[in-house]
N, C-alpha and C positions, 0 to 999 in steps of 0.2 A: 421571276420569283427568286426569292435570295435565297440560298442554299444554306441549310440549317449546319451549324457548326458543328453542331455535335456537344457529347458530353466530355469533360476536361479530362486531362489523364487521370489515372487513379491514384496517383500519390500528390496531388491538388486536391483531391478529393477527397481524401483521410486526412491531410493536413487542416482541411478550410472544418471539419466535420470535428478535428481533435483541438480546433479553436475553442469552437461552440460548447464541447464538453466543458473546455476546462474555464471556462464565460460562467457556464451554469453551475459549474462546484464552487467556484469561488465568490458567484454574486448568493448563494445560499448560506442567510448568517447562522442556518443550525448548525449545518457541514460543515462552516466554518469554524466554528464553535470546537467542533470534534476534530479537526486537520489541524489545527493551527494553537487557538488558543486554549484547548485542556492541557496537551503537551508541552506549551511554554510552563504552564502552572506547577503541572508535574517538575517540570524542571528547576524550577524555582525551590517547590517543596523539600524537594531531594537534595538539593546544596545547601539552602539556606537555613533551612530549619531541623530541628531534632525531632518531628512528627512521624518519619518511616527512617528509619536507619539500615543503611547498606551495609553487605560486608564486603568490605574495600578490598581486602590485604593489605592495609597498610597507605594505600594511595591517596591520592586527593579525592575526595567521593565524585567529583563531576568528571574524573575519567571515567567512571560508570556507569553514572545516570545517562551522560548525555548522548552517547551509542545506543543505550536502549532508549531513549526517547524518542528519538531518530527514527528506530525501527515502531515505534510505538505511532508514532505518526504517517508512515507509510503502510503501514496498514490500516490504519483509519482509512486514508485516501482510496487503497485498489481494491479496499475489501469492502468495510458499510459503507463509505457515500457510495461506491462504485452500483454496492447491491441494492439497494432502497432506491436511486437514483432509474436502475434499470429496470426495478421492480413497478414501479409507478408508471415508467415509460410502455411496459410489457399492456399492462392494464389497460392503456388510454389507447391502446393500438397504435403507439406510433413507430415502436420495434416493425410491426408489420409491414406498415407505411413504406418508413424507411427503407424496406429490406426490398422494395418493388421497385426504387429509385436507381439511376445510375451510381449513386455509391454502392449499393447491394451490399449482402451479409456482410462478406470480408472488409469490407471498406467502415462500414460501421463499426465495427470488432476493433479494425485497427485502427480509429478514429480514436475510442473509447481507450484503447491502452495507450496512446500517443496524448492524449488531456490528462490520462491520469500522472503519467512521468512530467509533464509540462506542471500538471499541481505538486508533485513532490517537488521539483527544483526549487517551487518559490519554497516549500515548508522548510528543505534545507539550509536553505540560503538564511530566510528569518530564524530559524531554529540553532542553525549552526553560529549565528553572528552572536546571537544569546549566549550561546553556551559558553563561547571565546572573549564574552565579556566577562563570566561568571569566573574566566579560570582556565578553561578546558582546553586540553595542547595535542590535540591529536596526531595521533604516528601517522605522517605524511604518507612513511614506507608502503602501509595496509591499503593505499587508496586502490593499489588495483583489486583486489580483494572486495575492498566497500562496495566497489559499484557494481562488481558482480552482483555481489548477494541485495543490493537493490534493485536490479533490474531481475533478478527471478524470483526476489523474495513479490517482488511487483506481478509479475506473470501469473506464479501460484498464487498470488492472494486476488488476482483480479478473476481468474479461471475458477476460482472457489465462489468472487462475490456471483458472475455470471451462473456458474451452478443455481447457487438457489434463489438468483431472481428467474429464471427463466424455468425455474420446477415449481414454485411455491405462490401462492399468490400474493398479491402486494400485501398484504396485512399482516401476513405472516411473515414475509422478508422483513418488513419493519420490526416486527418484534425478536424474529429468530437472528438477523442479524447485528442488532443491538447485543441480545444477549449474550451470541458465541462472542461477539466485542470485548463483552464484560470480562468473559471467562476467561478467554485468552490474555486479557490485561492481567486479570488477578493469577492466575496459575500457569500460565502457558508458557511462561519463560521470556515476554519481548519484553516488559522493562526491568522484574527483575532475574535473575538464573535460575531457571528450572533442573530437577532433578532426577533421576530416575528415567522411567518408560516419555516423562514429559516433555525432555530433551528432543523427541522425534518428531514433534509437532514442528508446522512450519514457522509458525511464531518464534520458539524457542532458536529453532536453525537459522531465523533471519536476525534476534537480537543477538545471539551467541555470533555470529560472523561481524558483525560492528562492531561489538565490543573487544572481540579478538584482533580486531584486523586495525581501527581505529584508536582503542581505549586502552593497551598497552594493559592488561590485562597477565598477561603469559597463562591463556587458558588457551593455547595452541594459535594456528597462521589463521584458521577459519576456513580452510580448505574441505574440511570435512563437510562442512555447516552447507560448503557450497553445494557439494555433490547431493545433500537432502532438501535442499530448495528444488534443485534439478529435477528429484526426483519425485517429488511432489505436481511440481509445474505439470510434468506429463500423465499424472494420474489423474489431475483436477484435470488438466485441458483434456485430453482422453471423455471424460465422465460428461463434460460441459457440451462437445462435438457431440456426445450419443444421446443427451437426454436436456437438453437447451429448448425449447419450444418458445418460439415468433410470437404466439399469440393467447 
C-alpha cells in the first residue's frame, strides 16, 4: 500500500488558496467594475474635468486625486468585494467546508488577505500608470510610509469586511456593505479630506497617509495616520476573532 503523503505545508496552502481568491475577484466583472474601473473614472473626472473641484493649495490637482484614489480602490478590494464575496461563501457553506479542510481557519483567513494584497498590486500597478500618464509625480521619499498604511489600511478594512460578512446575513452584507461603501467614499475622507471627528475613521487615516506620504501635500509625514490604521486593525481584528461565525 502506498503511503499517503499527507497534507502540503501550510504556507502552500494559503498561497494555492490566495491564488484562487484573487482568480475569483478578478474574473467577477461587478467587483471589477468597483476595484478597478469606477477609480480609473474618478480619476479621470477629478483631473480632467471641472465637475468636482479639489482644493489643491495651489498644486497640480492629480497630486490629490490620485493618493486618494489609490486609497479609494483599496478599500473597495479588502473591504466590499472582500465582504459580499465572504458573505455569499458564509451562506453556501463553503466557509464551513473549507474550515474542516487541511487548510483550516487560519489558512483560509490568510489565503483571503494574501489574494486581496495580490488584487491591490494589479489595482496599483494599473491605477498608478494612469495617474503618471495624467501627470502625477509622486514623492518617492513617502514610499516607505505608502506601503505601511496599505498594508494595514488592508488589514483594517479586510477585519471590518470579515466582521460583517460573518455576523450578518448575505443579503444584508450586500446591501450594508455597499452602502457603508457609499458613505465612506462620499464623507469619510478616502478620496476627498475629511474634517473634524471624520478624520478618525479608517478611511480618512488611509487616504490622509497616501496623500501625505505620496502627494506632497505638506499635511504632515502620515505617521499619525499610520498609528490609527494600527489601531483600528486591532479593534476590527479583536471584534472579527470574538463574533465571526463559520456558518
Amino acid at each position: 500500500m502506498t503511503e499517503h503523503a499527507g497534507a502540503s505545508p501550510w504556507v502552500v496552502r494559503v498561497l494555492s488558496h490566495a491564488g484562487f481568491e484573487m482568480r475569483n475577484l478578478l474574473r467577477n466583472g461587478e467587483q471589477l467594475l468597483l476595484t478597478v474601473i469606477l477609480p480609473a473614472i474618478v480619476l479621470v473626472v477629478l483631473v480632467r474635468t471641472d465637475l468636482v473641484r479639489l482644493d489643491v493649495g495651489g498644486q497640480d490637482p492629480v497630486q490629490v486625486a490620485a493618493p486618494g484614489v489609490l486609497a479609494l480602490a483599496i478599500m473597495s478590494t479588502a473591504f466590499t468585494s472582500n465582504a459580499i464575496a465572504t458573505g455569499f461563501d458564509r451562506r453556501a457553506g463553503a466557509l464551513q467546508l473549507l474550515a474542516t479542510t487541511p487548510l483550516g481557519r487560519s489558512g483560509l483567513l490568510g489565503g483571503k488577505v494574501v489574494g486581496v494584497f495580490a488584487v491591490e498590486l494589479v489595482q496599483i500597478a494599473l491605477l498608478g500608470t494612469l495617474a503618471v500618464a495624467l501627470g502625477w509625480r509622486p514623492a518617492l521619499s513617502g514610499l516607505p510610509v505608502a506601503i505601511g498604511a496599505v498594508l494595514l489600511g488592508t488589514a483594517a478594512f479586510t477585519a471590518l469586511a470579515l466582521l460583517i460578512a460573518g455576523t450578518l446575513r448575505a443579503e444584508a452584507v450586500l446591501a450594508g456593505a455597499n452602502l457603508l461603501w457609499l458613505l465612506l467614499v462620499v464623507g469619510g475622507g478616502v478620496v476627498f479630506p475629511a474634517s473634524g471627528v471624520l478624520t478618525s475613521l479608517p478611511s480618512a487615516a488611509l487616504g490622509d497617509a497616501l496623500r501625505a506620504s505620496l502627494g506632497g501635500t505638506g499635511a504632515g509625514t502620515g505617521l499619525l495616520e499610520l498609528v490609527l490604521l494600527a489601531v483600528w486593525t486591532v479593534l476590527l481584528g479583536g471584534a472579527t476573532v470574538r463574533w465571526f461565525r463559520w456558518h
